[in-house]
C-alpha positions, 0 to 999 in steps of 0.5 A: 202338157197339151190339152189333148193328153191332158184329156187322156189322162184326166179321162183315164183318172175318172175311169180308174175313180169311177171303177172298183165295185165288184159283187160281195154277196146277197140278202135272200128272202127268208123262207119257213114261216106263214106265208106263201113260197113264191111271188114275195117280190123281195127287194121292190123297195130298200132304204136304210137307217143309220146308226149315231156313231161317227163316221155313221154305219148302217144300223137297219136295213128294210127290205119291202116284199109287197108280194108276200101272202100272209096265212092267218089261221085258215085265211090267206091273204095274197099279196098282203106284204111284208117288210123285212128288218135286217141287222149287221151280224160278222159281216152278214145281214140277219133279219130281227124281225119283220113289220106286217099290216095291222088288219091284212088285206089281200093284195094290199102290197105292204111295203110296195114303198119304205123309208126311214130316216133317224128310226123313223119308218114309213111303209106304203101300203097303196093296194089297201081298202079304207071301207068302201074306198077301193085301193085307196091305200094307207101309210104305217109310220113306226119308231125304232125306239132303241136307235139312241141307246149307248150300246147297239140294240137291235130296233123295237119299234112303237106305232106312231101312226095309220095314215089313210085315205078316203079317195078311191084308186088313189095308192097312197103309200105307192110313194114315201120319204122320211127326213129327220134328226128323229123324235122325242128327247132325242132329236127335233122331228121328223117329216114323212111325205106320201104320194097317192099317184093314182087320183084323178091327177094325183097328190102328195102329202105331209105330215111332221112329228116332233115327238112320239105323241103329236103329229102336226098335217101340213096339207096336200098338193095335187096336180094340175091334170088327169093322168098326172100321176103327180106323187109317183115319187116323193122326196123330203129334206128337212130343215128342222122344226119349222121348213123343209122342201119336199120334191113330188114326181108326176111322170104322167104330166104332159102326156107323160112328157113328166114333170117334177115340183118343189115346195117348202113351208110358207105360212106353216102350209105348202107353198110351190117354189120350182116347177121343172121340166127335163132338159128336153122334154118330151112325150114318153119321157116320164120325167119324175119316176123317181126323185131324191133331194138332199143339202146339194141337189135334186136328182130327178129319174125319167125312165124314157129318158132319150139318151143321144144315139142310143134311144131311150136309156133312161136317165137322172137329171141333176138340179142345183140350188139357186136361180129365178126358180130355185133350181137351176138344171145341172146336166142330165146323166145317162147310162153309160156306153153299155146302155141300150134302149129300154133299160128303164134307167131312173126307175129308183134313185138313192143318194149316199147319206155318207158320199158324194155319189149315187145309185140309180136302178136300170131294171130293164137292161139285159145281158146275159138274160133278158131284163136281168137288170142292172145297178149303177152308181154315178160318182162326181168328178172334178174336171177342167173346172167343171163336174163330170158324172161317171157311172159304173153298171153294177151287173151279175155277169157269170154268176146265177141269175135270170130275168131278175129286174135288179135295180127296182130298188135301190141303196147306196151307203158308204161303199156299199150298194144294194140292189133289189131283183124282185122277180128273181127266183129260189129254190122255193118258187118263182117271183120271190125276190133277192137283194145283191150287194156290190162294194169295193173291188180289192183290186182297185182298194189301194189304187193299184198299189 
């Protein structure tokens, strides 16, 4: 075969590989409970806990809604947030339950950011008042106590810990990450990060917990300027008891040229092990919006990404392990031919916990609506040696919708991916928010047989 067909027909595989997502149905917000009809911007925020069964399912799956009002009595609270707790039920998703503020506060946004990880939760409340300290922000950590009993029940949970802060305008919880094998008897630990991007230059912070009773703080690193925004993101993956490596955004650095850092534990603190940059850095990049790491990669998104011909897209750079810095760049993926300038791809990452691929959110892409938005999910290829990154746009098309901003939040797990609209609207008012799932097309389930 000369290699020109054999270009065609490896291309054509990786299209055939890449296709076969299809829209299967949604998670609404829920509705007729104390709370206001309109701005909950559901789907802002969606992570996803797994179950202990081999292959794992998804046991729970948290739905952030910062911008829920909570009614107590004859006070409201606008904006305090909420996060919904949804279950599998016959092939449906049924809230057990919802997770609100200890001690509301107006427009303290309450799961702006969540991460969960083997029962453990982080909820990000950045707009909360500590006293004085105006927005200084604030972590909620809880465990699903039932996550490891023999037969499913759905989660409980018991608080662990209100992780605060003292620094004005700082936004801690505007970020988190949760890595672990869970706490207790059950497991070796779990450890939470927490960016607070709004500081001067902003910073990032750990905390590991071996158990449901002790917690051990592992320090802050912060950034180098003004303007940084370093803790935008978070990411955290862990190693065990004793290290990890946390992956800590700064989309602001360099006049939001942006930039990304990794540490790990030397010495039982925080040590700087990579400093990272995209591979062509600069100004309106921001480089570092979101970040995720896991045993394979970093995965960095830069919403101002500059993709050739096209303009700024928006884009996820890949890193591998190894080198002088300890992440050597593997290529930056853009958007696929659809793409326009201003789709503010990168804005969210989510890497499959069971897969090979991943979801990032482009919520500033436009169809049939302006800002509609879109997901994608981009799945390695082998090619002529090598890797080649093809991304399929996971889109409403015909189907209702508006100015949604899908793909503010993002999931992907098995082959299934949950995309969160937080500006799409509903029969109860405007703003409110919905999350839309896309999984196999049966067309392409048996490879066209």
């Amino acid at each position: 075969m000369n290699r020109a067909a054999c270009v065609v027909l490896c291309l054509f595989a990786t299209s055939a590989a890449a296709a076969g997502w299809t829209h299967v149905g949604r998670i609404e917000a829920p509705c007729c409970f104390s709370g206001s009809p309109d701005g909950m911007k559901f789907g802002t925020a969606i992570a996803a806990d797994l179950d202990t069964s081999s292959p794992p399912k998804i046991r729970a799956l948290y739905v952030g809604a910062p911008g829920f009002s909570i009614t107590d009595g004859p006070t409201v609270y606008p904006e305090a947030g909420i996060v919904f707790v949804f279950v599998p039920v016959d092939g449906n998703w049924q809230v057990t339950t919802y997770l609100q503020p200890a001690f509301p506060q107006a427009y303290g946004h309450f799961g702006a950011a969540v991460a969960v990880d083997s029962g453990v939760v982080a909820i990000g409340e950045p707009g909360y008042d500590n006293g004085a300290h105006a927005d200084a922000g604030r972590i909620t950590l809880l465990n699903d106590r039932n996550r490891n009993l023999p037969t499913y029940t759905p989660p409980q949970f018991d608080g662990l810990y209100f992780w605060d802060s003292t620094v004005d305008n700082g936004r801690f919880g505007s970020s988190v990450a949760v890595a672990g094998d869970g706490i207790g008897t059950s497991g070796t630990g779990n450890w939470i990060a927490g960016g607070a991007p709004g500081s001067s230059t902003g910073c990032s912070s750990l905390i590991y917990f071996g158990d449901d009773q002790s917690w051990d703080d592992k320090g802050s690193v912060c950034g180098a300027a003004a303007g940084d925004t370093f803790g935008a993101s978070v990411g955290v993956y862990s190693f065990g008891a004793n290290d990890m490596l946390m992956a800590v955004g700064a989309p602001g650095e360099g006049i939001t040229t942006g930039g990304a850092h990794v540490y790990h534990l030397s010495g039982g603190a925080l040590a700087n092990l990579s400093n990272l940059q995209a591979e062509h850095p600069g100004q309106f990049g921001f480089f570092g919006t979101s970040i995720a790491i896991d045993g394979q990669r970093l995965y960095v998104g830069a919403t101002g990404g500059d993709k050739p011909g096209t303009g700024r897209t928006g884009s996820v750079t890949l890193f591998d392990p190894g080198g002088p810095n300890h992440y050597t760049l593997d290529g930056e993926v853009f958007p696929g031919s659809d793409a326009q300038a201003g789709d503010l791809c990168g804005a969210s990452i989510h890497v499959n916990p069971i897969g090979t691929d991943f979801a990032m959110g482009c919520p500033g892409s436009d169809a049939q609506s302006n800002g509609e938005g879109f997901a994608r999910v981009v799945t390695p290829i082998p090619f002529l040696g090598g890797t080649l990154w093809i991304d399929q746009a996971l889109q409403m098309g015909s189907l209702p919708h508006g100015a949604d901003d899908m793909g503010r939040g993002v999931a992907v797990v098995g082959d299934h991916v949950f995309a969160g609209a937080p500006l799409a609207d509903d029969a109860l008012g405007s703003d409110n928010g919905i999350v839309q799932i896309f999984g196999p097309d049966e067309l392409f389930a048996d490879g066209f047989d």
